[in-house]
Structure formats: C-alpha cells, structure tokens
TILUMRO-111379 format. One record per atom (N, C-alpha, C, O): residue in three letters; x, y, z. Coordinates in steps of 0.1 Angstrom, whole numbers, plus 2048, in hexadecimal, padded with zeros to 3 digits. Each point is the difference from the previous one (the first is absolute). Example, Ala and Ser with C-alpha at 12.3 -4.5 7.8 and 13.67 -1.06 7.14 Angstrom:
residues 2
ALA8847C784EALA7F780C800ALA80980C800ALA80A800807SER7F280B7F2SER80980B800SER7F880B808SER80580B801
END
This chain:
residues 277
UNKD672A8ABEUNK7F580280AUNK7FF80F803UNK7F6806801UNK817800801UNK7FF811805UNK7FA8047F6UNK7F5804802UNK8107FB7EEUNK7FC80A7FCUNK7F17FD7FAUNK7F98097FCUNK8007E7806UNK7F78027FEUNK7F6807811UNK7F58067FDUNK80C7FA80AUNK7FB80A80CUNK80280E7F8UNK7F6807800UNK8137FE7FBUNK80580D7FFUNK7F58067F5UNK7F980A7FEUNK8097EA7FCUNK7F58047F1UNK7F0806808UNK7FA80A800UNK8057EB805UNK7EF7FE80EUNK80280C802UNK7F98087FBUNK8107FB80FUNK7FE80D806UNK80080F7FBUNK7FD80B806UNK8097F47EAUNK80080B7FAUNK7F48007F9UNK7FE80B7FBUNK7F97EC801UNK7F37FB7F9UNK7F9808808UNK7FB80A7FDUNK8047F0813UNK7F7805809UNK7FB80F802UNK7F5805802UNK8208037FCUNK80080B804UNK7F980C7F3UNK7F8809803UNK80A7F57F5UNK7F98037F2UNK7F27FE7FEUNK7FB8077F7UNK7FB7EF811UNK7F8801800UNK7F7807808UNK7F68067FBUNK80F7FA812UNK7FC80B80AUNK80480E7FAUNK7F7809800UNK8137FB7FBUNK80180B7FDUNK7F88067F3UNK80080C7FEUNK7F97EB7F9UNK7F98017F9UNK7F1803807UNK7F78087FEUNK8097F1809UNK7F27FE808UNK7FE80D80AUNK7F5803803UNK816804801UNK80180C807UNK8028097F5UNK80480B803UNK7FC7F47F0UNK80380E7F5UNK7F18067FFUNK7F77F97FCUNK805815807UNK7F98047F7UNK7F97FB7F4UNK8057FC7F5UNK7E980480FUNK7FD7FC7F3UNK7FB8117F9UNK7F9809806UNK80E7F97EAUNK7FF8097F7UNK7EF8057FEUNK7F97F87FBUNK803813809UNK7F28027F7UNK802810801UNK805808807UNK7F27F77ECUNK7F98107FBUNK7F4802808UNK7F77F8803UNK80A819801UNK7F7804803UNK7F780D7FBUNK80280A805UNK7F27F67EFUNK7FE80B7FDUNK7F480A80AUNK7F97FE809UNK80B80F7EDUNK7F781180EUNK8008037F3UNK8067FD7F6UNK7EE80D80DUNK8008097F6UNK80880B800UNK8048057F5UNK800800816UNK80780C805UNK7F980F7FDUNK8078097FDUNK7F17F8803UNK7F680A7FDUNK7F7801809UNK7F88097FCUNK8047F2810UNK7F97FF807UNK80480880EUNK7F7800809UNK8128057F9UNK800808810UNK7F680080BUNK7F48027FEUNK8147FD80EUNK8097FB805UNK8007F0803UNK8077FA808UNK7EF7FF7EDUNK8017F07FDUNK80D7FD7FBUNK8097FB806UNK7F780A7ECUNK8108007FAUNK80180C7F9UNK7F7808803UNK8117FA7F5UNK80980B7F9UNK80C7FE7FCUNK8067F6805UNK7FF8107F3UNK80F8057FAUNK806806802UNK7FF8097F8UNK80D7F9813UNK80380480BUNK80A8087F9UNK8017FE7F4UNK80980E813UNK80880A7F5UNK80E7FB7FCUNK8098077FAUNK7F77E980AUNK80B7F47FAUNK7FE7FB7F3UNK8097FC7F8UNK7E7803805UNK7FD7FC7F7UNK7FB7F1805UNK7FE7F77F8UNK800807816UNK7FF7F0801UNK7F17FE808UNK7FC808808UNK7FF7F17F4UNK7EF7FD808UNK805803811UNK80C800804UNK7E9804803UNK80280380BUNK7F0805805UNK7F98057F7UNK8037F9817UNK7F7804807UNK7FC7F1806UNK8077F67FEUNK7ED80A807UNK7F77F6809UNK8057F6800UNK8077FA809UNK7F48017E6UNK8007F57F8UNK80B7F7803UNK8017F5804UNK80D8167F7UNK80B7FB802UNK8067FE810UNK8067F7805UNK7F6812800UNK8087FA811UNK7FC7F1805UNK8067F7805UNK7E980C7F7UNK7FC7F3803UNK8047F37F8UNK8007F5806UNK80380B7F0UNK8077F97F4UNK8087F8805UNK7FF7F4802UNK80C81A800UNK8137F7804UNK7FB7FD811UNK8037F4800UNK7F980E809UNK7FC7FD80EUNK7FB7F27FBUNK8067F7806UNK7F18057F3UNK7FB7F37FFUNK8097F37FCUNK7FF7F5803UNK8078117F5UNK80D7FB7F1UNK80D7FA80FUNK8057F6800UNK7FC811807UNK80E7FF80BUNK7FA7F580AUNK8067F7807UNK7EB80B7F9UNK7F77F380AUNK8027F87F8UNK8077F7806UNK7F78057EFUNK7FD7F27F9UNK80C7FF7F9UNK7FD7FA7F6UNK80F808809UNK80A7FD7FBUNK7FE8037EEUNK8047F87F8UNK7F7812807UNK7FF8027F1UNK80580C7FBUNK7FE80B806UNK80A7F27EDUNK80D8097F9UNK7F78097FCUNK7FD7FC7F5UNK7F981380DUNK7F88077F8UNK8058097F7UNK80A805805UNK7F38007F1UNK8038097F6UNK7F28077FDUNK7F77F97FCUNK807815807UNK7F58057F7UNK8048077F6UNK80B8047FDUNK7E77FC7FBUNK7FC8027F0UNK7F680B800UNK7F6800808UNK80D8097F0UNK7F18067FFUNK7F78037F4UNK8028087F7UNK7F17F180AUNK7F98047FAUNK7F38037FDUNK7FA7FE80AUNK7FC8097EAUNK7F7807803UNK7F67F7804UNK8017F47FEUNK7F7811809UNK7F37FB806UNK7FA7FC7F9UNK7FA7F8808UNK8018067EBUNK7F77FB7F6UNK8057F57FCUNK7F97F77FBUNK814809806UNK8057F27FBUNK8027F280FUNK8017F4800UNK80081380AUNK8077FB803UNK7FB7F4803UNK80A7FB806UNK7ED7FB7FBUNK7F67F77FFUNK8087F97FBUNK8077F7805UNK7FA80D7F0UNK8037F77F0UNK80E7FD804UNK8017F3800UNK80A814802UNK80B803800UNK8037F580BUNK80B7FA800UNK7EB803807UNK8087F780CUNK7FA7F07FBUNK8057F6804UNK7F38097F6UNK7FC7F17FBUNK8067FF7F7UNK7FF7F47FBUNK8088147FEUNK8087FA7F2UNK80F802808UNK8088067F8UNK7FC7F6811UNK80B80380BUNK80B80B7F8UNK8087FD7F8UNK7F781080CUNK80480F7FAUNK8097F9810UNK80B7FB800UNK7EC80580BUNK8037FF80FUNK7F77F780AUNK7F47FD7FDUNK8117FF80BUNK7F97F480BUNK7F4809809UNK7F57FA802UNK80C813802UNK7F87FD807UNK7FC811800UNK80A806800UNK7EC800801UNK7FA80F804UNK80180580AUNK7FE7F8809UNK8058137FBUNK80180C80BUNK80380B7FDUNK80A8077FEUNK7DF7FB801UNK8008107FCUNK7F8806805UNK7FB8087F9UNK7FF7F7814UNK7F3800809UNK7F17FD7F5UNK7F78067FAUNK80D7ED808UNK7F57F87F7UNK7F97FB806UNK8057F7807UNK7EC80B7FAUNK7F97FE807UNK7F97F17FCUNK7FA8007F5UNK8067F7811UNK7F97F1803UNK7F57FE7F9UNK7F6802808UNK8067FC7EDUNK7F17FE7FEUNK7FC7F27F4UNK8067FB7F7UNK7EB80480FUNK8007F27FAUNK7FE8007EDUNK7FF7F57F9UNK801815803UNK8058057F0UNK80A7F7800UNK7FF7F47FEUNK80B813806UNK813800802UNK8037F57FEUNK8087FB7F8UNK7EE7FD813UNK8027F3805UNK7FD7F27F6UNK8027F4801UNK7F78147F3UNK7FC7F57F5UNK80C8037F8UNK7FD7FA7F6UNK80F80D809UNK80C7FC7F7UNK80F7FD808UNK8087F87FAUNK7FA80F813UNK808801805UNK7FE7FC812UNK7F5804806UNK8117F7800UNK8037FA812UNK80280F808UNK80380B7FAUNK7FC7F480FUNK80480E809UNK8037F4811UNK7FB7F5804UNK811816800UNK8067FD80AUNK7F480480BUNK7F58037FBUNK80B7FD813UNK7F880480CUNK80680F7FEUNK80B8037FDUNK7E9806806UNK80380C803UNK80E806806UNK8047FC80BUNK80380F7EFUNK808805808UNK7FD80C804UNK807805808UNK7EB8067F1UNK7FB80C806UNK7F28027FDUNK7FA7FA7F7UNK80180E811UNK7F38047FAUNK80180A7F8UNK8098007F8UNK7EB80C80AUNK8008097F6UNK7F08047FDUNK7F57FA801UNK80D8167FBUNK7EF8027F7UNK8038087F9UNK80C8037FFUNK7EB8017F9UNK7FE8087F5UNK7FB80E802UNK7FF80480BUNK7FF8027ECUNK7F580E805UNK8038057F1UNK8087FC7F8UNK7EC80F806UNK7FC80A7FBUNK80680C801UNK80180480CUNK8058057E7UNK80880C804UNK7F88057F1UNK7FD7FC7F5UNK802811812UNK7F88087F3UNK808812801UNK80680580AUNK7F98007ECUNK8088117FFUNK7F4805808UNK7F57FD800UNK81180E809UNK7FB80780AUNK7F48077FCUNK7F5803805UNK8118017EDUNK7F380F7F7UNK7F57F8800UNK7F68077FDUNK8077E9805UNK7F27FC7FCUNK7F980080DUNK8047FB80BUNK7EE80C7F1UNK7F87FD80DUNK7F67F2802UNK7F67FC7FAUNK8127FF811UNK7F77F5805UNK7FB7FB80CUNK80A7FE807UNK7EB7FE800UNK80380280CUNK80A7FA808UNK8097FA7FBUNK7F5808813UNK80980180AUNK7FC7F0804UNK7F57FD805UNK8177FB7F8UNK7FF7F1809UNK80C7FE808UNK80A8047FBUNK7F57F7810UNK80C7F780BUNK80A7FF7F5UNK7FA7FD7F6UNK816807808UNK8077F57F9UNK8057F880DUNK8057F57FCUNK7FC80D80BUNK8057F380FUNK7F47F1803UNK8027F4803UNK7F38147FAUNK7F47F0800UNK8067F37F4UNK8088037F7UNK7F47F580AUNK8057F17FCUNK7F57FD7FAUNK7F5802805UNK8107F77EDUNK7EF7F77FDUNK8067F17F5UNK8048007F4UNK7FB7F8815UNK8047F27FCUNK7F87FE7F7UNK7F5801803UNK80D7FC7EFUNK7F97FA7F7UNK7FD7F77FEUNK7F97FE7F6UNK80B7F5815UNK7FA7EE7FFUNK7F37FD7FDUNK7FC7FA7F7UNK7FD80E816UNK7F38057FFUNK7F6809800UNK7FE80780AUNK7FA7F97ECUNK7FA8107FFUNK7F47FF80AUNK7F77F87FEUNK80980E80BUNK7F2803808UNK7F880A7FEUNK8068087F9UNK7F07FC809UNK7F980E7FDUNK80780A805UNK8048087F7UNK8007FB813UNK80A80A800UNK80D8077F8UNK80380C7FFUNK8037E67FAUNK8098037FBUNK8007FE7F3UNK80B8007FAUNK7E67FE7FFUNK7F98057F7UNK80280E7FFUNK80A8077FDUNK7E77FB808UNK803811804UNK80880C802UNK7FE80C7FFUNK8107EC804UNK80C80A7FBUNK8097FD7F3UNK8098077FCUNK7F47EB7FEUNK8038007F5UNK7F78087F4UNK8038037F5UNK7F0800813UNK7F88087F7UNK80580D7FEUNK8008077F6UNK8037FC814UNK80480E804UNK80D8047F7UNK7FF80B7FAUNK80D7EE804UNK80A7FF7F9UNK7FB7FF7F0UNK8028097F7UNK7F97EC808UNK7F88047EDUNK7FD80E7FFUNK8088097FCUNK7ED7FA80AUNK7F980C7FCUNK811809800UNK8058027F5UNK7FF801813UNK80C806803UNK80B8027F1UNK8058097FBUNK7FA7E7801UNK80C7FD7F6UNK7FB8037F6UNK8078047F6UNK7EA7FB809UNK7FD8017F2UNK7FD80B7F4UNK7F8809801UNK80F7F67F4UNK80280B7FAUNK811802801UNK8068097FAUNK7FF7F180DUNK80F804800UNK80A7F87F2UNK7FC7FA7F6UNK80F80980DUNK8057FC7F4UNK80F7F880CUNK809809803UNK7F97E8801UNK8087FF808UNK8087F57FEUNK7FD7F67FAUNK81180A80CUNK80A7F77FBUNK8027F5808UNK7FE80180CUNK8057EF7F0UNK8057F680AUNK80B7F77FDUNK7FF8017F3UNK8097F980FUNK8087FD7FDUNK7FB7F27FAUNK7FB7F9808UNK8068017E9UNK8007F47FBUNK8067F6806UNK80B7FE805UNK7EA7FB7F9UNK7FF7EF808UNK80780280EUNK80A7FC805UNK7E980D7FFUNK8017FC810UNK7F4803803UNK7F78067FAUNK8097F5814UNK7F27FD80AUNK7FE80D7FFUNK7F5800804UNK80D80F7FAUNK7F980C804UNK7FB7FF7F3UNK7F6807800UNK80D7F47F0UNK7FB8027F6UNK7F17F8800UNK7F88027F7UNK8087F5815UNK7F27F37FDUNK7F780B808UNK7F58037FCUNK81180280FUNK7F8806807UNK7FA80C7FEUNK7F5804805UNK8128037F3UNK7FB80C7FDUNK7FA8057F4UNK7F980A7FEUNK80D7E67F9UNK7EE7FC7F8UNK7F47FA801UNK7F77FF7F8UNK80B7FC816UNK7F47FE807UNK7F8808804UNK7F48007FEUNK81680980AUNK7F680C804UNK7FC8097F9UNK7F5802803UNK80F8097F0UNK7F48057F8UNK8027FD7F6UNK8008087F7UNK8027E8805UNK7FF7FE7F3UNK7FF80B7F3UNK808809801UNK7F17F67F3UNK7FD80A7FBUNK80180B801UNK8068077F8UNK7F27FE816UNK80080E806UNK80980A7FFUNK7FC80C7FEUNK8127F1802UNK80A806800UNK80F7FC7F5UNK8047F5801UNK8038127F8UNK8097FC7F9UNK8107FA808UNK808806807UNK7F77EA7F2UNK80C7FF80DUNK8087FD7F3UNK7FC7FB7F6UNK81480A80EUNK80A8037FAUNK80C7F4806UNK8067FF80BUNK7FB7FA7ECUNK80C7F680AUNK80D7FF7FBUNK8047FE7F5UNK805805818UNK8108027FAUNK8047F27FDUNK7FA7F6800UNK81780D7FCUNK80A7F5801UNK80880380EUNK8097F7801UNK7F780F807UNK80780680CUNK7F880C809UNK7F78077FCUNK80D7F880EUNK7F580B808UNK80980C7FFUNK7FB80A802UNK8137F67FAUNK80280D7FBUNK7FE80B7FCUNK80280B803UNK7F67EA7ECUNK7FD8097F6UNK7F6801806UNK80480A805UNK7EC7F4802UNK7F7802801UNK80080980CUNK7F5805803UNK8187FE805UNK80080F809UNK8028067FAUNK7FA80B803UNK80F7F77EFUNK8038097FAUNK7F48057F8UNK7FE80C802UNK7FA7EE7F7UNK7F48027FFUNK7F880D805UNK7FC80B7FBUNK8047EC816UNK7F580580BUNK807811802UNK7FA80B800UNK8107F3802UNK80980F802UNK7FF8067FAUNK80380C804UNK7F97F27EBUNK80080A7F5UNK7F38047FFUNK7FC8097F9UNK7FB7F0810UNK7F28057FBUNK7F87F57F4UNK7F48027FEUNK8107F77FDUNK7FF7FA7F5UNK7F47F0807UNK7F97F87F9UNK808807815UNK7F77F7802UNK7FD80480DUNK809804807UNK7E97FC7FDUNK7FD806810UNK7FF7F580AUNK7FA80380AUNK80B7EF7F5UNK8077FC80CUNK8017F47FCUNK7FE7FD7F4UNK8057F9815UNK8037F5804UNK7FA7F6805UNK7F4801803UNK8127F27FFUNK7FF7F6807UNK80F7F6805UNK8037F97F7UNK804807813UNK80D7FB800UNK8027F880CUNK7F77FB805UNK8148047FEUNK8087FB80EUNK7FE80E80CUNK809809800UNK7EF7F7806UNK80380A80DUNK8108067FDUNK80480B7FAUNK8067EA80DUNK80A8067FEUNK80A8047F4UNK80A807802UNK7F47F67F6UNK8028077F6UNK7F980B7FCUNK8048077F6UNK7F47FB80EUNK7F980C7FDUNK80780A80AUNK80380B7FDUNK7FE7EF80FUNK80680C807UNK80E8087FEUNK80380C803UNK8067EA7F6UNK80B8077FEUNK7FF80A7FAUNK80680A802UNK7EF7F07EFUNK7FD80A7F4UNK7FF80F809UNK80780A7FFUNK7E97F480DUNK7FC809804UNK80A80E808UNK7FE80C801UNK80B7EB802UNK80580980EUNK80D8097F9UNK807809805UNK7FA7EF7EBUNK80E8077F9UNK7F680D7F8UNK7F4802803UNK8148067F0UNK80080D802UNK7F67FE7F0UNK7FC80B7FAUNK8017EB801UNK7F57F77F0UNK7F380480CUNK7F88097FEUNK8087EE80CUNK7F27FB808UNK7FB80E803UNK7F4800802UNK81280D7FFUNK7F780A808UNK7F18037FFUNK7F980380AUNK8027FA7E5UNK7F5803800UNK7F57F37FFUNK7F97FE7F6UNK8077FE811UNK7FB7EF803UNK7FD7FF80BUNK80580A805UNK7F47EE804UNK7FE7FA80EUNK7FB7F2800UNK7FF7FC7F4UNK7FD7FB816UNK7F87F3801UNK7F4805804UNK7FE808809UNK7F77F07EEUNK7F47FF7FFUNK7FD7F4804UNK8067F57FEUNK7F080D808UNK7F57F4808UNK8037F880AUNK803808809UNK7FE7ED7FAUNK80A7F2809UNK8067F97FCUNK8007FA7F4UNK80A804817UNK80A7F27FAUNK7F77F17FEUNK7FA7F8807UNK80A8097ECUNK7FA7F17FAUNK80D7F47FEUNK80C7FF7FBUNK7E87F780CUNK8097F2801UNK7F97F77FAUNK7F68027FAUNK80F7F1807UNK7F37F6802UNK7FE7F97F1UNK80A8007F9UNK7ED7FC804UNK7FA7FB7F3UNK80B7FF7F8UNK8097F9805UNK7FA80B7F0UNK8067FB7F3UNK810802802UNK8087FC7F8UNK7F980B816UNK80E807806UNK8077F1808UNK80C800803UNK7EA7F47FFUNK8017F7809UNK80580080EUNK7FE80A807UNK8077EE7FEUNK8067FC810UNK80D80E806UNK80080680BUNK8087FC7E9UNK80C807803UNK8088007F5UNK7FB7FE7F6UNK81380580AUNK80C7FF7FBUNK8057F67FCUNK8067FE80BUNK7FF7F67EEUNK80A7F97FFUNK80D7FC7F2UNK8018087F6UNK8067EE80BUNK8037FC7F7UNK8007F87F4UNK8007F3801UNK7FF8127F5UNK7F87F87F0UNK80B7F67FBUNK80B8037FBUNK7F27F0807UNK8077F97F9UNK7FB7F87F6UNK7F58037FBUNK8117F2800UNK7FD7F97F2UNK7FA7F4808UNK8067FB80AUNK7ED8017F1UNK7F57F4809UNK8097F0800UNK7FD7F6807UNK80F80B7EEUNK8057F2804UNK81080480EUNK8067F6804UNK7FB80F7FDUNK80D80B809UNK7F97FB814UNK803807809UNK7F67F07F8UNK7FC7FD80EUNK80880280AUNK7FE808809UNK80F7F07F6UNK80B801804UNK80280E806UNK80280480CUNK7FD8027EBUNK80580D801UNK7F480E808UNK80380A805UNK7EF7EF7F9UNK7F8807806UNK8007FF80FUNK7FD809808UNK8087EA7FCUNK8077F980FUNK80680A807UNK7FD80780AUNK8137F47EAUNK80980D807UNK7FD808808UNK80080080CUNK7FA80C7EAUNK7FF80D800UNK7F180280AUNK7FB80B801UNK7FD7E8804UNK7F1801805UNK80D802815UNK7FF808809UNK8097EC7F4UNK8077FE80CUNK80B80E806UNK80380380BUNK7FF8037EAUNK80E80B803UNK7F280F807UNK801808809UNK7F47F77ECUNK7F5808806UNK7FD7FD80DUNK7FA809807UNK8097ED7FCUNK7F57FF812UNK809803805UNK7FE807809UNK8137F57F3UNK80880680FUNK80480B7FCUNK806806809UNK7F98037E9UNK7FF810804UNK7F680980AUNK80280A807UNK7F37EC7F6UNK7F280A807UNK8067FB80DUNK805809807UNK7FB7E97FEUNK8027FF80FUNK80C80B805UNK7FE809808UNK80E7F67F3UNK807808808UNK7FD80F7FFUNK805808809UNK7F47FD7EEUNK7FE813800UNK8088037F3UNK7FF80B7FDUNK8077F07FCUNK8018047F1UNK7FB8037F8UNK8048077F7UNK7F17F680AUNK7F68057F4UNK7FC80F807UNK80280A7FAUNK7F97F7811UNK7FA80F808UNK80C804800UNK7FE80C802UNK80F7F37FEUNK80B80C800UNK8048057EFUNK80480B7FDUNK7F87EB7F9UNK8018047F8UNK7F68067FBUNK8028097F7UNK7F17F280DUNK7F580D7FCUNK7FC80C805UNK7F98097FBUNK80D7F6811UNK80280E804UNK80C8087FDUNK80080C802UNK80B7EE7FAUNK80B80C7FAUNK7F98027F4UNK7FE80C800UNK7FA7EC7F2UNK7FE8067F6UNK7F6805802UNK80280C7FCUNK7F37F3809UNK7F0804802UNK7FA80C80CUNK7F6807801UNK8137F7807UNK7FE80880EUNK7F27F9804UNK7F6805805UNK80B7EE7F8UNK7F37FA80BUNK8037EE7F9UNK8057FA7F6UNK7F4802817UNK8037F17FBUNK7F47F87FBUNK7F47FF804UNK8147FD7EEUNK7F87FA7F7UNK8007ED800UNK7FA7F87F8UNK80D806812UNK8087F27FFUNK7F07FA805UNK7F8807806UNK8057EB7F6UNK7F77F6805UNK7FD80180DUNK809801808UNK7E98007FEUNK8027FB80BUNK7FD7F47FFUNK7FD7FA7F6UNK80680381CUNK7FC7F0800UNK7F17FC802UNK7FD7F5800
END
C-alpha cells in the first residue's frame, strides 16, 4: 500500500512539474529594422521587438529563443515552421491575414516619406497625419500633392511590405521604385545618391536620419498610417497555432494594462507607441 501511494505521489509530482515547465518556441526578427529590432554588438537580436518578446514569453510561461531572418522570407519561414511565431514590427493587415493569424496589437506606428535634401520640392507639414482607411477630398489633395512631388524620382522600398503597396499606389508608373531585400541596403543606396528617397518605418528612418549615412536626407510630407498599414503592430503566427494566438492575445493585455508596453516604447522610441485602449 505505501509504495503504491508513493508511486501516486511521485506520478502526481512529475506531472505538475511538467505542467509548470516551460513551453519551447521560436521566435523570428529580422534584425535589421532599428529601433524595432537589430543585431546588437553581441551578435544577438535585440531592440523593441525583443524586449517585448521575452516580457511576453515570462507572462505566458514560454521557453523563447530568437532567430533571425530576412524580411522577404519571413512569411514563408514561419508556415513551413523555420519558427512559431513573428516579432518584427509587423504591421496587421488583412493581406497577412489570408496566410498567417496575428496576435492583438502590441504597438502602433506610421510611415513617412524621406527624400535627399538637393531635391526641390515643396514645403509640406512632416508632423500633420493622414490615415489612409479613408480617402476624403482633402486627403486626396495631398496625396496629389505628393505624386506630382514623387514623380519622376527614382525611389526605394523595402520588399513585401505595406510601404511597397503603398508607394505603388501612389505614383504608380510615374516614378521608378527600387525594392530592397533589407532597408539597409536601400539607405545605403539613398546615402550614395544612387536613389532620391524613400518610403519606410518613421522610426527606422530616424535612426538612419540622425546617424552620420542620413545627413543628406530629411522626412518629406506626413506621417502615414491607416490603409494597407492596418490597425497596428502585432504577432504573426501559423492560422492552425490558436492556442497560441490566446497566449500571447492574454500576456498582451496585461502588458498594456500594467505600463509595459509605454515603458518599453518609450525607452526604444522616445514616445509611446503601445495600444491605446
């Protein structure tokens, strides 16, 4: 009789302790993206993506490991399981949403326009906003304003992303658009002269801008959101992974509730990017 209790009780203890282990997943970044992510001078992914990552990973009891890879792939890379789940400031959209699940927002975010200083164009707000959900006459009128502006340029976007839909939207034909594998190579580009601007992440643009590549550059036009950029920020998972979209939907609400997410977007961003409510 003892040792059958003994057996029970070591059965029991084994199971709870299994049930409290860490569950294992991959997480891929591009690391190329600053101050979203990057490759930090360890050699290890690091910025936004990842604080918010392991902060989520420690809520939901999950063993994380990041991976990095390029942005063109990385779609693919996560439905053929390379890794479980995305965190690269990947923005929500209902594209996305026909191959791959996304968690609830963990940031917002916009875009903008950055062009080499030598070109004359006129003088617009870069601080005015212009949501792209819906176009009204007004915000027509300053997309007109931007064509005429772009057109004739010769400009870079980063492949398979929302600034590449959008910024073949906006002058189609009109203008030569150039699309990288990395926004790297396409500052390196912009810095050589070799293409007269852009379309990117606001904040990645600014790091470019404020280091000693960006001097002869600025932001052109308004911060663009909205439309093909969707709701916000989240995490890309695999459409049968529900489970897992749960988790990570539940570890997001009690980051935002307690100020995690605004402490972590204001150490990387100097302004808070986190959801409101």
């Amino acid at each position: 009789m003892k040792s059958s209790i003994l057996a029970i009780s070591m059965l029991l203890s084994m199971t709870i302790a299994a049930a409290a282990a860490p569950r294992p997943i991959a997480i891929g970044s591009e690391g190329a993206s600053p101050p979203w992510n990057q490759i930090g001078d360890d050699g290890k992914l690091a910025g936004f993506d990842i604080d918010v990552g392991k902060d989520l990973c420690r809520r939901a009891n999950l063993d994380c490991r990041f991976v990095a890879q390029d942005w063109d792939g990385i779609i693919p890379a996560l439905t053929v399981g390379k890794f479980d789940a995305i965190m690269s400031g990947m923005a929500i959209t209902e594209k996305r949403k026909k191959s791959i699940a996304f968690s609830r927002p963990y940031a917002g975010g916009f875009n903008q326009i950055v062009l080499r200083k030598e070109i004359k164009v006129p003088a617009l707000d870069t601080t005015a906003k212009l949501d792209l959900t819906e176009i009204d006459a007004s915000k027509q009128k300053t997309m007109d304003i931007l064509k005429q502006a772009l057109s004739g340029r010769t400009l870079g976007v980063l492949r398979s992303s929302n600034s590449e839909v959008v910024l073949k939207s906006l002058v189609g034909s009109d203008a030569t658009i150039r699309s990288y594998d990395s926004q790297d190579n396409l500052q390196l580009d912009l810095a050589a002269g070799r293409i007269d601007g852009g379309l990117a992440d606001y904040f990645t643009w600014k790091t470019f801008l404020d280091g000693p590549n960006g001097k002869e550059a600025a932001f052109f036009g308004p911060e663009l959101s909205g439309g093909p950029w969707g709701p916000g920020v989240g995490i890309g998972l695999r459409q049968s992974d529900a489970d897992l979209v749960a988790v990570f939907d539940k570890a997001i609400g009690e980051a935002q509730a307690d100020g995690t997410l605004s402490r972590l977007s204001l150490q990387w961003f100097g302004l808070d990017v986190s959801p409101q409510p």
